[in-house]
N, C-alpha and C positions, 0 to 999 in steps of 0.2 A: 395864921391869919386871925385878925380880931373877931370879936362876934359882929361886929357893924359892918366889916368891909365884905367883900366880895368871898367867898371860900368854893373850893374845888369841890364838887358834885360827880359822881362818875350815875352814866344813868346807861341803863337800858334799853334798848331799840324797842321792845316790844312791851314798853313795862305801861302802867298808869301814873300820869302825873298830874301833878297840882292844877290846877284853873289859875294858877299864880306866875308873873311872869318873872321870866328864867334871870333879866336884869335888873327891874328897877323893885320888883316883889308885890307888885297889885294887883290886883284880877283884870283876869283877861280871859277868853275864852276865841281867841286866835292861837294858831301854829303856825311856829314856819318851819320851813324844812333847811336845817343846816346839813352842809359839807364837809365831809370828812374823809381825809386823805392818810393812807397810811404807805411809807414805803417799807420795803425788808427784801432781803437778798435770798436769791434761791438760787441751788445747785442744779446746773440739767446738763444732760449729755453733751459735749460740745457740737453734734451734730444737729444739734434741736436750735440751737443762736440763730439768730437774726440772719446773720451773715451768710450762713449756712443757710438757712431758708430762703436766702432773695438769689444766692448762687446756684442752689438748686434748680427754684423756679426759671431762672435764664438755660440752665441748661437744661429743661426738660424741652424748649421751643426747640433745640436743635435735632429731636426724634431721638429715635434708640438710640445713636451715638452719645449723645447729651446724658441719657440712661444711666450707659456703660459708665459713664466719666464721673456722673454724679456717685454709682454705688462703689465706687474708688478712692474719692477724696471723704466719701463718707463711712466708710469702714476701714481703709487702710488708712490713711493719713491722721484721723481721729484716734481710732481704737478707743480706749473707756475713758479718755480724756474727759472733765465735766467743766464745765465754767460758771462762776458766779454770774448771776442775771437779777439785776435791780428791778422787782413789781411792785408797782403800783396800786395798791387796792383805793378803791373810793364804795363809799356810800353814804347814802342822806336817813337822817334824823329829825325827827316832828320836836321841837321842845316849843312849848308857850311863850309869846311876846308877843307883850302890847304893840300898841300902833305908834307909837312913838318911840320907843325903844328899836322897834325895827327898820323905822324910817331913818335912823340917826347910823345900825348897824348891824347886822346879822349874826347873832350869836354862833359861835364857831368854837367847836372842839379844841379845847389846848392839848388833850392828847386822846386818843383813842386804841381801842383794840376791835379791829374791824373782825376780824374772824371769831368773836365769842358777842360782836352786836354791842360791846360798848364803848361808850363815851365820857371824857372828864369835860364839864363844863365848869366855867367861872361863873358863879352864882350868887342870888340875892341871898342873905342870910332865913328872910322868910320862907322864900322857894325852899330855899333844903330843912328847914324846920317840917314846912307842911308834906313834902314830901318824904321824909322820916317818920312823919306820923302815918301816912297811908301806906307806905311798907311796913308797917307795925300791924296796924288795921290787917293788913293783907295775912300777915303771916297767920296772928292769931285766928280770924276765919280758918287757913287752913288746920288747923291744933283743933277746932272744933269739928271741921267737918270730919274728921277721919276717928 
């Protein structure tokens, strides 16, 4: 990307950022809160599925028999069978934006890694300047205090 146009930023969940906002690059001292979706696939016993869980629940309504049937199709029919199961993680993110930038559109993750808190934003070329400087600032503090 050029130095003028828009460039990727990955930021922090919990980090300090600019008074600058995240699109057009001017101060601002608003947040908003962007949404961020991540999906990824995960192995689970094939007794643990959906499918499995809503048949269970129907057959738990039929009393012990319902029981018996359910610890049948769930230990014998299964055995260590696993199945892929698509999750969905979500969570929100504070990044700065003006009042007009965010009346036009909400800054939104182009990608994210929701289980380590971060986010890739498309960003002003200033924002990621001044925020480069305050992770600098930041680090050297800590070289000092230790």
């Amino acid at each position: 990307m050029s130095e003028f146009g828009p460039q990727v930023t990955w930021i922090h969940e919990s980090e300090s950022l600019p008074n600058t906002c995240i699109t057009c690059g001017m101060f601002t001292d608003r947040l908003v809160k962007a949404r961020a979706r991540q999906q990824h696939q995960k192995t689970v016993p094939a007794s643990e599925s959906n499918s499995m869980q809503a048949l269970g629940c129907l057959l738990h309504l039929l009393g012990p028999l319902g029981l018996i049937i359910d610890a049948i199709l769930r230990h014998g029919a299964t055995g260590n069978k696993t199945i892929e199961k698509t999750v969905v993680s979500k969570s929100k993110v504070s990044v700065p934006c003006c009042r007009l930038c965010a009346s036009q559109s909400t800054p939104e993750p182009t990608e994210s890694d929701i289980a380590l808190g971060k986010h890739a934003f498309e960003s002003h070329p200033r924002f990621t300047e001044r925020l480069r400087v305050m992770r600098q600032q930041a680090a050297e503090q800590m070289l000092r205090d230790e």
